[in-house]
N, C-alpha and C positions, 0 to 999 in steps of 0.2 A: 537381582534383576527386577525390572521395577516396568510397566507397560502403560505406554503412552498411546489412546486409543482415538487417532482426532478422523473431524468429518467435513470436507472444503467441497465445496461449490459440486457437489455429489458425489467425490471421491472421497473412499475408506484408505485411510491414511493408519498403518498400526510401527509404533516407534517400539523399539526393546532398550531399554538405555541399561548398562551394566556398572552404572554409578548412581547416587541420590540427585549428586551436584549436577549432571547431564538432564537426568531427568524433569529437576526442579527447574533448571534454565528454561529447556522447555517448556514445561508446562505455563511458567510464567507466561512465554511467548506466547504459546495460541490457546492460550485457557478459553477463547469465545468458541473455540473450534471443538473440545474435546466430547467425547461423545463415549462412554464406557460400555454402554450397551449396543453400541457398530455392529450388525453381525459378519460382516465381512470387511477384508483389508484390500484395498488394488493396488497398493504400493506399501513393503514389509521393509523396513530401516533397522540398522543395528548399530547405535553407537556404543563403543568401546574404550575406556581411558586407557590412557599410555602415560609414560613418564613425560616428565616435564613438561605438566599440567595440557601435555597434546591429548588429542581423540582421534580416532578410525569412525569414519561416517560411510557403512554398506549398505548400499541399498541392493537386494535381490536383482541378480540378472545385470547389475553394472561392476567395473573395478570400483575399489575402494577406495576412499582419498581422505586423505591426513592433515586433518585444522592443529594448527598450531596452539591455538588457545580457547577462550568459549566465548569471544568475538569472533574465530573463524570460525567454529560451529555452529553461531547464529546463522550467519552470512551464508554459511556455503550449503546448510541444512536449508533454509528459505531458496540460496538459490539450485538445489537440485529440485527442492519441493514444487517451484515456479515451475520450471522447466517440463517435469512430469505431467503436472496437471494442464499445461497446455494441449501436451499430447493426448489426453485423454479428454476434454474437453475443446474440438477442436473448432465446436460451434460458435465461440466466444472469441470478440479480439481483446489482448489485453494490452494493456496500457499503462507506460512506466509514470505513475501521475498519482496524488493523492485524490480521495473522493471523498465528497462531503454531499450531506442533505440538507436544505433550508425551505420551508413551506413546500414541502413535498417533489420535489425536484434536487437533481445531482447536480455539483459545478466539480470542474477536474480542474487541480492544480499542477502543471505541468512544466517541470525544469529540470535541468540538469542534475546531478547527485552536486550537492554541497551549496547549494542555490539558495537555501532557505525554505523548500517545500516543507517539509515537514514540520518547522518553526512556526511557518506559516498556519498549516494543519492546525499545530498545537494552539495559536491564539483563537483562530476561527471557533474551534470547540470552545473556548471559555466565551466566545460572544453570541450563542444561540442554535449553531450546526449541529448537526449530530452525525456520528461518524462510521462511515463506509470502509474506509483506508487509508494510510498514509503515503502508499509507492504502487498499491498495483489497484489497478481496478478493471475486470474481468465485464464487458460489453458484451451482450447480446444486439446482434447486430436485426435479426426481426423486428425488435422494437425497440430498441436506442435504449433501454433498460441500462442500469449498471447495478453487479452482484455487487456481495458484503465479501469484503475481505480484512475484517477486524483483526489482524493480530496487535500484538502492542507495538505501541507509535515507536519510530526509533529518533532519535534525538544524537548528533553530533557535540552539542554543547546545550548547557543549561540556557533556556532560555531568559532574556532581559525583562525584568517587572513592568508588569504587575500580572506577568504571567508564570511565577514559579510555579515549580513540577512539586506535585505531594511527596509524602512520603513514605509511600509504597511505590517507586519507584526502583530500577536495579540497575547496576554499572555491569558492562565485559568492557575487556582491557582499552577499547576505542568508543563507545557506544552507551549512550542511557536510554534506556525504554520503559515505556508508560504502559504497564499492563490494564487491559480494558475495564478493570474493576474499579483504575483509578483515573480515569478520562471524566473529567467535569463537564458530558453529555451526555445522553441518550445513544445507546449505541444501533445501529439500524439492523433488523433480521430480514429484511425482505430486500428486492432491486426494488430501484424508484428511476423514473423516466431524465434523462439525460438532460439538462437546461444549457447550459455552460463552459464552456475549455477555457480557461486560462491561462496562457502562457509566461509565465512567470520570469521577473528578472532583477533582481536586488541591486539598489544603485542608492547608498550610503551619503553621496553626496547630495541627494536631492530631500524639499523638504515636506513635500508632500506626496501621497502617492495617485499615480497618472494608469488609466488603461484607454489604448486607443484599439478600435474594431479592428479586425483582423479582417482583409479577405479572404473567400473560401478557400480560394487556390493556396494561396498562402499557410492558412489554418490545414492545410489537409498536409500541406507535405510537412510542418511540424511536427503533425501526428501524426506522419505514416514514419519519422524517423523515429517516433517515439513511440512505434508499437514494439510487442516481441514477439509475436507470432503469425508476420506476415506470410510465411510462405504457405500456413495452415487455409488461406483464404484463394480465393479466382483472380486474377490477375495479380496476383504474388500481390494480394492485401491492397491494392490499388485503389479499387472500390470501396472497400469498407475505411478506409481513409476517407475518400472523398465523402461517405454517405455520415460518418461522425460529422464531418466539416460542416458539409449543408445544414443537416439536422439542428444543430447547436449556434450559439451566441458565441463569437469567439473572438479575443480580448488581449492584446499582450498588457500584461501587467507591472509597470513598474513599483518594486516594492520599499519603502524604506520602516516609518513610523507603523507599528503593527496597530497598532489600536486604530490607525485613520484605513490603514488597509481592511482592516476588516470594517470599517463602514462601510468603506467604497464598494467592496465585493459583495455586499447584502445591498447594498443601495441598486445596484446596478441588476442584481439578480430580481428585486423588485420591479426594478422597472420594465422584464423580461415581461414576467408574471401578470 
């Protein structure tokens, strides 16, 4: 048995994994998180292999539930990990959206699962950003802040040149992820102040890529469908929607050529600045 000891957004996180392979997957994953010398745990996990390459994912105090493979064990281990830390940290809204830093300000990249965010993510990093997250980013809503939630980038499909993934890279059975050791940025340890929402939208047919201003009203109820822990806030997350909305520059973005998108979204974050 082999003990995985991580530390997120001020929760002690202790994994027990009862394989090397469970383990190593993990560690891969939130190797920015791990912390060996934690002295306390608030959330205790215990993964377990099973045949036919399944796992038992327990966490203390919940039933148990059974990944099929160690793509559902990423998946389902991130999404109880989310879940928990919401409840523990209830001061924060968080937000299904990748986060990036550019001249000391945060832009959120925010779409649907399969849209490109992360794709996107991944070119942005080779053109200058340095990276917050690729899917959650955890708001302090005091002061429009956004925390670090660096695990490794997750990736659907290899990206199109001139933006290949190294080679320290690793496959589960649906998924390639970029562990933080090999993200060609700067990775962020502190929150940095909110600039930007991006609403993101991949459209193949076009030749250039287009963001038009978003109104607030507009931009808020975006991001109030794309928070996930609205009920944690006053007026069931209401306000904290609206207050991201106001606060920020906000953009839907059509995406096609990734190299002209990431001018545009530094060009336009410049012009915030």
């Amino acid at each position: 048995m082999k003990v995985l000891d991580l530390h997120i957004l001020e929760v002690g996180i202790r994994v027990l994994c009862q394989d090397p392979y469970s383990y190593d997957l993990l560690a891969r994953g939130y190797s920015a998180f791990i912390r060996p010398d934690h002295p306390t745990a608030d959330l205790n996990y215990t993964i377990i292999p099973e045949e036919n390459s399944s796992y038992q994912i327990i966490l203390e105090g919940r039933p148990a539930e059974t990944a099929a493979d160690d793509y559902e064990l990423l998946y389902m281990f991130e999404k109880s990990l989310t879940m928990e830390i919401q409840l523990l940290r209830q001061d924060l809204l968080f937000m299904h959206a990748g986060a990036l830093e550019y001249e000391g300000r945060v832009c959120l990249l925010v779409a649907p699962s399969g849209s490109g965010k992360s794709t996107t993510t991944w070119a942005l990093l080779n053109n200058g950003f340095r990276y917050l997250s690729d899917e959650l980013a955890p708001i302090d809503l005091a002061t429009l802040e956004v925390h670090i939630y660096p695990h490794a980038l997750c990736l659907k499909a290899a990206p199109p040149e001139p933006f290949q993934l190294p080679a320290g890279v690793f496959h589960t059975s649906h998924t390639i992820h970029v562990p933080v050791e090999y993200i060609p940025a700067e990775i962020c340890i502190q929150p940095y102040p909110l600039a930007a929402v991006f609403f993101l939208r991949y459209d193949p047919s076009v030749k250039e890529p287009t963001a038009k201003p978003v109104s607030k009203a507009e931009a808020a109820a975006r991001i109030y469908i794309n928070a996930l822990n609205l009920l944690a806030h006053e007026r069931y997350g209401l306000d904290a929607a609206l207050k991201v909305a106001d606060q920020s520059a906000c953009f839907e973005l059509i995406t096609c050529d990734l190299q002209k998108t990431c001018d545009l979204v530094k060009s336009l974050l410049e012009q915030q600045a």
